[in-house]
MARPAKOL-399689 format. One line per 8 residues: number of its first residue (from 1); their letters; for each residue z, x, y of N, C-alpha, C. Coordinates in steps of 0.2 Angstrom, whole numbers, plus 5000, padded with zeros to 4 digits. Each point is the difference from the previous one (the first is absolute). Last residue first. Layout:
NUM> A> Z/X/Y/Z/X/Y/Z/X/Y  ...
! end
This chain:
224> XXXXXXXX> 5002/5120/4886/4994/5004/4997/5001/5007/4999  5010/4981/5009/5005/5004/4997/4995/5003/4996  5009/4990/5022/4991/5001/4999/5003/5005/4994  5015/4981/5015/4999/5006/4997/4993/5002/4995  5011/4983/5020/4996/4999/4994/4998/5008/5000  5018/4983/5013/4996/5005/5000/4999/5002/4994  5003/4978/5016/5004/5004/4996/4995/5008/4996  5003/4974/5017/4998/5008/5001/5003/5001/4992
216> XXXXXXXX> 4994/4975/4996/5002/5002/5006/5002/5010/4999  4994/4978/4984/5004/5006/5001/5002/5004/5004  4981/4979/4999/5009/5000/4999/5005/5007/5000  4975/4995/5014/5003/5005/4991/5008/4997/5000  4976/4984/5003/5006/5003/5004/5003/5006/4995  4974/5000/5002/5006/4994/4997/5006/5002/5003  4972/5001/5009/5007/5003/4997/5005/4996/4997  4973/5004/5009/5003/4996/4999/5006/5003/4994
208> XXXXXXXX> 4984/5008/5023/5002/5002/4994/5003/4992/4997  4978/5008/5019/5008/4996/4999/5001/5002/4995  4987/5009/5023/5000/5001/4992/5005/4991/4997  4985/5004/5026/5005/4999/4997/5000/5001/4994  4989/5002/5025/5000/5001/4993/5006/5001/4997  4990/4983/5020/5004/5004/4999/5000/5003/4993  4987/4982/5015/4998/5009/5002/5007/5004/4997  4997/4975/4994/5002/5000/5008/5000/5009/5002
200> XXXXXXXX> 4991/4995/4978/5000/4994/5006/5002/5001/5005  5010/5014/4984/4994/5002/4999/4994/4994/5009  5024/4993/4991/4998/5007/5002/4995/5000/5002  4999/4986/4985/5002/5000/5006/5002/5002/5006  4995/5007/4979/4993/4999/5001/5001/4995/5007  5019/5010/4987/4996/5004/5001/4993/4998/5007  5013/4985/4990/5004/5003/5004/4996/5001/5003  4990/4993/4982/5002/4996/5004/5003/5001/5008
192> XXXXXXXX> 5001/5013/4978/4993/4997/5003/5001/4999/5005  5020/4997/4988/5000/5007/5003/4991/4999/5004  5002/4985/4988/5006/4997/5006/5001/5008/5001  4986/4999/4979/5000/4996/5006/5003/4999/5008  5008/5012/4982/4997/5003/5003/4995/4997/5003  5018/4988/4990/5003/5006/5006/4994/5002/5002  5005/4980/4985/4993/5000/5006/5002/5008/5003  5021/4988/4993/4994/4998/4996/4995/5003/5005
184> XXXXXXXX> 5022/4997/5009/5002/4997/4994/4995/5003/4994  5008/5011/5024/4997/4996/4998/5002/4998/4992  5003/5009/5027/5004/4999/4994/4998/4996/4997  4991/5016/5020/5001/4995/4996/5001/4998/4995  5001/5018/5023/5002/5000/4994/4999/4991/4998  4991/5020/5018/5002/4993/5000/5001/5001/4993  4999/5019/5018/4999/4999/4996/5002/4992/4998  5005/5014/5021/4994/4997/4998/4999/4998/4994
176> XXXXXXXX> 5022/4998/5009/4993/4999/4998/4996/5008/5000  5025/4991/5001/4997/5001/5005/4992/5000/5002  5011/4993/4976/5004/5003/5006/4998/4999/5006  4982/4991/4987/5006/5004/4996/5005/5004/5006  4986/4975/5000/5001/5007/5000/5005/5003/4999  4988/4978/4990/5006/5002/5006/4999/5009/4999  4996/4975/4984/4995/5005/5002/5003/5004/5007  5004/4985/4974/5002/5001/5008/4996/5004/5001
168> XXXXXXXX> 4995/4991/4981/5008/4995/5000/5004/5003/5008  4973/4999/4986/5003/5004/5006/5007/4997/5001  4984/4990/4985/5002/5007/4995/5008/5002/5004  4983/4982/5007/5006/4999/4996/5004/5004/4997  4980/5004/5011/5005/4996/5005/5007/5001/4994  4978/5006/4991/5005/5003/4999/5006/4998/5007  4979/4990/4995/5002/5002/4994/5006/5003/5000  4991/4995/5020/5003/4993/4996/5000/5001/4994
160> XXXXXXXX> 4998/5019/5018/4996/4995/4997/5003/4995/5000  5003/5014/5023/5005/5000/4991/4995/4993/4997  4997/5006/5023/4995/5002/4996/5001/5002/4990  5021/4999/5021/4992/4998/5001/4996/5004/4994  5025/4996/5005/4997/4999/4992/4993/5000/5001  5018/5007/5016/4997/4992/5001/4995/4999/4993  5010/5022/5004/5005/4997/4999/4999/4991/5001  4984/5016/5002/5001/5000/4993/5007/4995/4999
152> XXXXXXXX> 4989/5003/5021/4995/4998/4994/5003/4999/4995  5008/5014/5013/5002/4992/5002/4998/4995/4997  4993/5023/4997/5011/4998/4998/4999/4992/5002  4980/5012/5007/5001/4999/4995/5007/4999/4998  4997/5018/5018/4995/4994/4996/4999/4997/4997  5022/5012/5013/4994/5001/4993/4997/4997/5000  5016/4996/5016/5000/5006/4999/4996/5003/4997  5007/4977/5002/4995/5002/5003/4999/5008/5001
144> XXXXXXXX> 5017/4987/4988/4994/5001/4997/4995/5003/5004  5023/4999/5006/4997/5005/4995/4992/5000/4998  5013/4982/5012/4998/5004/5004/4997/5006/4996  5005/4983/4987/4998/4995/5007/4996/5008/5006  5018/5003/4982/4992/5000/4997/4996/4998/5005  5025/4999/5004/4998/5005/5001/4990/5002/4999  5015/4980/5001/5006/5004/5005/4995/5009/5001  4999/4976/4983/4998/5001/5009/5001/5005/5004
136> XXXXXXXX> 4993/4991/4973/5006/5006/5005/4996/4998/5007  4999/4994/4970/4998/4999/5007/5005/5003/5005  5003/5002/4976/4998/5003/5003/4998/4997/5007  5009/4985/4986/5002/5006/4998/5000/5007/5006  4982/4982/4991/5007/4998/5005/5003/5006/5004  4990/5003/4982/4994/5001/5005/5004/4998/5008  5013/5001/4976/4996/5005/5005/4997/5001/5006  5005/4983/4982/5003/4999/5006/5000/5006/5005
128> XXXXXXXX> 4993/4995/4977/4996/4997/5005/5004/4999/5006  5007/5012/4981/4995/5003/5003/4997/4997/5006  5025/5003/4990/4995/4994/4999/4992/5004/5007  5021/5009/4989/4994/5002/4997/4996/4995/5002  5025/5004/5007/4999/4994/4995/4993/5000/4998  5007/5017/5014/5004/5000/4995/4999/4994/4996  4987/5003/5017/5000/5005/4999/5003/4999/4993  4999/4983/5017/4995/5001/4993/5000/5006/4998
120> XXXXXXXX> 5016/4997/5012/5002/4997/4998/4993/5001/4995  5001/5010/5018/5004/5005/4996/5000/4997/4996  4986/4991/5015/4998/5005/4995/5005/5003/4996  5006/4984/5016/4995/4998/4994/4998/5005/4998  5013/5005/5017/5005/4996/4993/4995/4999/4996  4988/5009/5018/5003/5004/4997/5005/4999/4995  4988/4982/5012/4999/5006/4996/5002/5003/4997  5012/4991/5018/4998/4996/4993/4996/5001/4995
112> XXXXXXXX> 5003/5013/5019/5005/4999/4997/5000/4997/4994  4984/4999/5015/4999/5007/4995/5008/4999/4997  4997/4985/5016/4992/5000/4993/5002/5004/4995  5013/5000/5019/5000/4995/4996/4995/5001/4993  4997/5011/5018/5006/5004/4998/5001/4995/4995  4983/4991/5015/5000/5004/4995/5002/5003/4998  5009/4986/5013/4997/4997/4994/4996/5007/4997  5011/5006/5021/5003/4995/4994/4997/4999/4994
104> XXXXXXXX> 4987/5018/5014/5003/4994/5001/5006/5000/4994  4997/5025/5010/4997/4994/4997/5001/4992/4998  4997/5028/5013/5005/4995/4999/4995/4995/4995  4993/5019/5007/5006/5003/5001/5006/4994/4998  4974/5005/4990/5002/4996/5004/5008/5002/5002  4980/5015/4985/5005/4996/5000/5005/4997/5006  4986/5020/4996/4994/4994/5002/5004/4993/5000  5010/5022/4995/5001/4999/5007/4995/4994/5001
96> XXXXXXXX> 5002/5009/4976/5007/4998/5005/4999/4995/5007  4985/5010/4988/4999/4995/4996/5006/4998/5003  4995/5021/5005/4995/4995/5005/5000/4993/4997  5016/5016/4990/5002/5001/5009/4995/4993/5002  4995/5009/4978/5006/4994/4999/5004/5000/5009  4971/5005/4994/5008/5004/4999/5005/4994/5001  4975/5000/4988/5004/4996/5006/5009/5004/4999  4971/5003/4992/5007/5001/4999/5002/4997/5006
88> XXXXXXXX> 4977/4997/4987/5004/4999/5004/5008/5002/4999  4985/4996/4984/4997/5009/4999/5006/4997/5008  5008/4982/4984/4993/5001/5003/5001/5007/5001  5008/4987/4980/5002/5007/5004/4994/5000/5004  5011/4980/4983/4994/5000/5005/5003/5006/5004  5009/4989/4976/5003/5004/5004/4994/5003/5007  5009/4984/4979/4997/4999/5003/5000/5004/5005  5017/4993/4980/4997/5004/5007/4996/5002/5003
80> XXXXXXXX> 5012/4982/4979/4998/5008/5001/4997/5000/5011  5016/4983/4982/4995/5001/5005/4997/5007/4999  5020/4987/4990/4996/5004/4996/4993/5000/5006  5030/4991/5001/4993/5002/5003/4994/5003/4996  5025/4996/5001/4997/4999/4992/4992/4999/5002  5023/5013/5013/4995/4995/5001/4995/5002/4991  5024/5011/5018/4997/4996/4990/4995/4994/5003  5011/5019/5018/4999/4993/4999/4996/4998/4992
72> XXXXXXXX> 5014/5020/5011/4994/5002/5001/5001/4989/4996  5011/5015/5021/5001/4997/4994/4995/4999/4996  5011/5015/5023/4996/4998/4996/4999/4998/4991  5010/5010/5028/5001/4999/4994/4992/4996/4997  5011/5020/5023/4993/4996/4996/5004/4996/4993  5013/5007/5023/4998/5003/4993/4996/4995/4999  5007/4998/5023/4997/5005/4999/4998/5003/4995  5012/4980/5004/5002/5005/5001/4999/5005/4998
64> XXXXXXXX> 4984/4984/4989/5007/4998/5002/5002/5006/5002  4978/4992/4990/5004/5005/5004/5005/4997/5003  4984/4995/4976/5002/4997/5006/5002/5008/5006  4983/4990/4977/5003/5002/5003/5002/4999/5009  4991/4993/4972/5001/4997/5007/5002/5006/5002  4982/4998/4980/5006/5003/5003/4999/4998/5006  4987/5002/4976/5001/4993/5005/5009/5004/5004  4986/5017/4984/5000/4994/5002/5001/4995/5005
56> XXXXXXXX> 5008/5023/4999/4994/4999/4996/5002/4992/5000  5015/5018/5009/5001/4997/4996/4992/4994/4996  4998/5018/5018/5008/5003/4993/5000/4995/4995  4982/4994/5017/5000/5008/4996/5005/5003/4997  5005/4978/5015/4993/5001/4992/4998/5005/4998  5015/5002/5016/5005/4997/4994/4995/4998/4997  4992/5010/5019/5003/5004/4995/5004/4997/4994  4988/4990/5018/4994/5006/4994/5005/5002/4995
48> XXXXXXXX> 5010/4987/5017/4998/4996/4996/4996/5007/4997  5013/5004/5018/5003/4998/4993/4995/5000/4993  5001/5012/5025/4998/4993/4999/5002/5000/4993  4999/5022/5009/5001/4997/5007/5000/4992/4999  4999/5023/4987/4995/4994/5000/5000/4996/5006  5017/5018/4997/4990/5004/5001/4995/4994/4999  5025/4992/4998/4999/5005/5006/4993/5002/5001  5006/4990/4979/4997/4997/5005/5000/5002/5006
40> XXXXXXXX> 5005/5011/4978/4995/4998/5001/4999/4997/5009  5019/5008/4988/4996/5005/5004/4996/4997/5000  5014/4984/4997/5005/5004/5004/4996/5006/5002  4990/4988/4981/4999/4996/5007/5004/5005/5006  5004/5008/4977/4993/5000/5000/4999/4998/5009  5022/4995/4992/4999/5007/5002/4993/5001/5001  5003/4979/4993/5003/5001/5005/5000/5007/5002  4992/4995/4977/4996/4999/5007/5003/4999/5006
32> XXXXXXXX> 5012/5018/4984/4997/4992/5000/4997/5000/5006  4995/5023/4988/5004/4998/5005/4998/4993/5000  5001/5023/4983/4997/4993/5002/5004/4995/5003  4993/5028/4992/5005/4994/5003/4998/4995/5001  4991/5022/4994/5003/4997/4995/5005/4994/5001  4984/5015/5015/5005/4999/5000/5006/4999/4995  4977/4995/5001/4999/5007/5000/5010/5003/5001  4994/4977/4999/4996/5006/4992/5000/5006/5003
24> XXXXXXXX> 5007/4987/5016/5005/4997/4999/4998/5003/4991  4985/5004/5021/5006/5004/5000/5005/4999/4992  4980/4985/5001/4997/5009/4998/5008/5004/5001  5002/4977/5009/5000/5001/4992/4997/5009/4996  4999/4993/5022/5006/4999/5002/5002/5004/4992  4977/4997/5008/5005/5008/5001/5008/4998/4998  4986/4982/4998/4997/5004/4994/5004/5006/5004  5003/4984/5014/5005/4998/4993/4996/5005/4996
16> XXXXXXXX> 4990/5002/5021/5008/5000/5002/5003/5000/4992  4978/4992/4998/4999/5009/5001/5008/5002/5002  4995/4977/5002/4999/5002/4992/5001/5008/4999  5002/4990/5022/5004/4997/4996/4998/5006/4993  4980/5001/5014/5007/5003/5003/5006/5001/4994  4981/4984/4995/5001/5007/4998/5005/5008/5004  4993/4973/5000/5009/5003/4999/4998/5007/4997  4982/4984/5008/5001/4999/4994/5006/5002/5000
8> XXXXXXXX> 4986/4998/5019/5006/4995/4998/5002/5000/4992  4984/5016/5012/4996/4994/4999/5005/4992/4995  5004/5030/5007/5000/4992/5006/4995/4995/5000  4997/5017/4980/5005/4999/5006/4997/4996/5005  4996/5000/4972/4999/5001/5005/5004/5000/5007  5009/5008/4975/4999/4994/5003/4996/5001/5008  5004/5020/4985/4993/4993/4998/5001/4996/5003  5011/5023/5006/5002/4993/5000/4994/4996/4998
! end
């Protein structure tokens, strides 16, 4: 698996959808993403890796009575990825249990409202609404202190003035360690930057800069 582990990328999820699709060529069958999720989710335990690694792009996902569903959302978005992998791992059990067993009103609120606003800038591409968008009470608060440097990153410390304007969000990736920034302009600046914040607060860290894959699993034949 390329994708690194327990560093909140869906490399579990993506590995559950690349066997699903390996059986489905080797098989000659091809199963709708409902029957996909029906085997998928049981060994995943949680939705979301998996409906980005089948269906690729921007995807919602829900669970209802026990079955997984999942849509995938049109957005006219052109950002790229900005992608910070500190050397730190973080397992998804100890990303879990650092999490509060309840939570206030208002912050339930926040993210509610969030969460409409990003599906909204999602599908209507408006970029300056992202940062918004992404704000959260419920979970990065606590995650960040896990890592060194996350906190940093998520409070834009030490982001130039050349490229501020580049950064259109900044937030961790699933469960973290890893932080993800979506950007306009400036990548391997703003990849830097991560890097060298990190770096600051004692953590070592790579970054990549990626693009979405619309296409989502599918299996590629080596026809040399």
């Amino acid at each position: 698996n390329s994708i690194p582990l327990q560093r909140g990328l869906g490399s579990s999820g993506a590995a559950i959808i690349a066997g699903i699709k390996i059986a489905e060529s080797l098989c000659e069958e091809s199963l709708s993403p409902e029957a996909v999720f029906e085997l998928a989710y049981p060994l995943e335990g949680h939705p979301d890796n998996l409906a980005a690694s089948l269906f690729g792009g921007w995807a919602l996902s829900r669970v209802s009575n026990g079955k997984m569903y999942a849509e995938k959302v049109p957005s006219s978005l052109s950002c790229r990825f900005v992608l910070a992998i500190p050397e730190q791992v973080v397992s998804t059990l100890e990303a879990r249990n650092i999490l509060p067993e309840s939570y206030s009103l208002p912050d339930v609120v926040h993210n509610l409202q969030r969460c409409a606003l990003l599906v909204h800038a999602l599908h209507s591409g408006t970029e300056s609404l992202l940062r918004e968008a992404t704000s959260d009470h419920l979970h990065q608060c606590y995650r960040a202190s896990m890592v060194p440097g996350i906190e940093q990153l998520l409070d834009r410390k030490g982001l130039s003035q050349n490229t501020t304007q580049s950064v259109l969000a900044v937030f961790i990736s699933g469960s973290g360690s890893a932080v993800v920034a979506l950007a306009n302009d400036h990548f391997q600046e703003i990849g830097q930057w991560m890097v060298n914040t990190f770096f600051d607060q004692g953590s070592k860290a790579s970054y990549q800069v990626l693009d979405l894959d619309s296409e989502g699993a599918r299996v590629l034949t080596d026809r040399k």
